[in-house]
N, C-alpha and C positions, 0 to 999 in steps of 0.2 A: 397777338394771334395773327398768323401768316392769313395773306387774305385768300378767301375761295372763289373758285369760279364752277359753275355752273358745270356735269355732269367731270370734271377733272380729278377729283380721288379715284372713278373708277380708270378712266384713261391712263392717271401718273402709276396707279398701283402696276399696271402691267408693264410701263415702258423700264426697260434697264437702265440702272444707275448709269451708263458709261451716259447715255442718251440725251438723260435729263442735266446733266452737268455740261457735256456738250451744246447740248440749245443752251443754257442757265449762260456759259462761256461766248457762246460766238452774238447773243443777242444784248448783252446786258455787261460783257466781261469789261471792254475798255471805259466806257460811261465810270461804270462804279470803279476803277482801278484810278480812273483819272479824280475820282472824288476823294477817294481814301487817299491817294496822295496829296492830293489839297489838303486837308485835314490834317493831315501829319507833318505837315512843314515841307512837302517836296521830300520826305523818305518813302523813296519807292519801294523797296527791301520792306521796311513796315507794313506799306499800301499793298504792297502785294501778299504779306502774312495776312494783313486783313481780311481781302478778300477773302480768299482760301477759307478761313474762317466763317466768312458770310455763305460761299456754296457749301459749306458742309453744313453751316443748319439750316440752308434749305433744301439742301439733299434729305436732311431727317425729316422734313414735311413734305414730301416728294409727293408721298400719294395726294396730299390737300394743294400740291402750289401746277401752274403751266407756266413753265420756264418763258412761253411766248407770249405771254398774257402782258400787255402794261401795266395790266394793276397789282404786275408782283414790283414793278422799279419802287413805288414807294416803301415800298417793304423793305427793299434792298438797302436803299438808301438810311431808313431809320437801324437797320441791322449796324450797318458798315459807321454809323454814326456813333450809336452806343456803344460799339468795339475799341474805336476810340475816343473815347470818353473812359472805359472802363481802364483801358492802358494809362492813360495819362494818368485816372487815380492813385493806379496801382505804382508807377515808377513816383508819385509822390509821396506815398507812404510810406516805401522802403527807403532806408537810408542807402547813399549809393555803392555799392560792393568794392572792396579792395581790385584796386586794375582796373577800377572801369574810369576811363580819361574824365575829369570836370572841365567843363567848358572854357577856361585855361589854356588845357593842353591839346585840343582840340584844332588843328589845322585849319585854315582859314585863308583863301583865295584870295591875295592882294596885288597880284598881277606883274608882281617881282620877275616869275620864271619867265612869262610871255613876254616881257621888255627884255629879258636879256638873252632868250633865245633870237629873237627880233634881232638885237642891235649884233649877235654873233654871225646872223644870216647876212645883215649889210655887209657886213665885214667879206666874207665871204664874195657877197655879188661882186664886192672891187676888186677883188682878185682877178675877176674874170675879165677877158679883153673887151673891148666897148663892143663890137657884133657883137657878141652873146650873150653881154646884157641886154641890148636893144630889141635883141629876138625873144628873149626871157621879159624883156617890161611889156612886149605888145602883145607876148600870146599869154602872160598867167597873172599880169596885172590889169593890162586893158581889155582881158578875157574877149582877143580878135582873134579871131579861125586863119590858119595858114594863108589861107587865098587873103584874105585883109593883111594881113601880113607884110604878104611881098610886093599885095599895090601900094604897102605904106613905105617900104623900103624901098622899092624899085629895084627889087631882085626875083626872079622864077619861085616858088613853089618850094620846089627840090633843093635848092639852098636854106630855104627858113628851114625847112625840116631837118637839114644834115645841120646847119647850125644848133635848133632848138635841141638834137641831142647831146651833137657835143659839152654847149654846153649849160646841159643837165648832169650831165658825166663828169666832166671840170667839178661844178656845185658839189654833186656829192661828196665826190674825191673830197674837197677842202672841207668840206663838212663832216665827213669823218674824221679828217685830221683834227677838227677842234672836237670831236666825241662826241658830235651831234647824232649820227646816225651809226645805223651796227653794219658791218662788212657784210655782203650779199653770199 
């Protein structure tokens, strides 16, 4: 049973659904959004069917619940709880539907792409003349603003600049030619 507050059935009866889901959203929405993801293993897509699930039965209690009240979070929290709990029973009951991937087939982050994007960008940096790498390591590796820049070089201002884009321009260029990047 949603819990009650004190003269709020007659107050929620009148306010508009758009109202009471909007307070229920902007007071309560990331809390529970970030719980139901937790719950689910970090599936956000899920965490967020959850939810939606959770506002809509307490939209159906609307005239008994105050979207602003604290003592509806625990409420929320046991809703968003049993929702999944009720999921998980349910995907273990069924056996799993033709086409749908088994944990097998399922993709898995091993950090293959990000080393060989990495080692194709190196590649790339050496192509470049040593200025524009040196202008490229101090302003987006050593993350130094122009002005640190040119006291590191001992060149004006307007040169790290006119080098920093050339070459970025160079970078790209060679990095489209390995199919890193799409034509502008």
């Amino acid at each position: 049973m949603p819990p009650r507050t004190r003269g709020a059935h007659t107050a929620r009866a009148a306010e508009p659904t758009e109202e009471f889901l909007r307070a229920l959203y902007h007071r309560h929405g990331a809390v529970m959004l970030r719980f139901a993801a937790r719950l689910t293993g970090g599936d956000w897509h899920r965490a967020e069917d959850v939810f939606q699930e959770t506002a809509i039965r307490a939209w159906q209690h609307s005239g008994e619940l105050d979207p602003t009240a604290e003592t509806l979070r625990p409420w929320l929290f046991a809703v968003v709880r049993n929702l999944v709990i009720d999921g998980y029973r349910l995907r273990r009951a069924r056996p799993p539907e033709e086409g749908e991937p088994g944990p097998a087939q399922l993709p898995v982050a091993d950090g293959v792409d990000h080393t060989l994007t990495r080692q194709v960008v190196v590649e790339a940096l050496r192509e470049l003349s040593a200025r524009h790498r040196e202008v490229l390591l101090h302003l987006y590796y050593l993350g130094r603003t122009v002005t640190q820049t040119a006291e590191a070089l001992g060149v004006p201002a307007g040169t790290v600049k006119s080098r920093s884009y050339y070459a970025m321009r160079a970078l790209s260029d060679s990095l489209r030619g390995r199919g890193l990047t799409t034509p502008d």
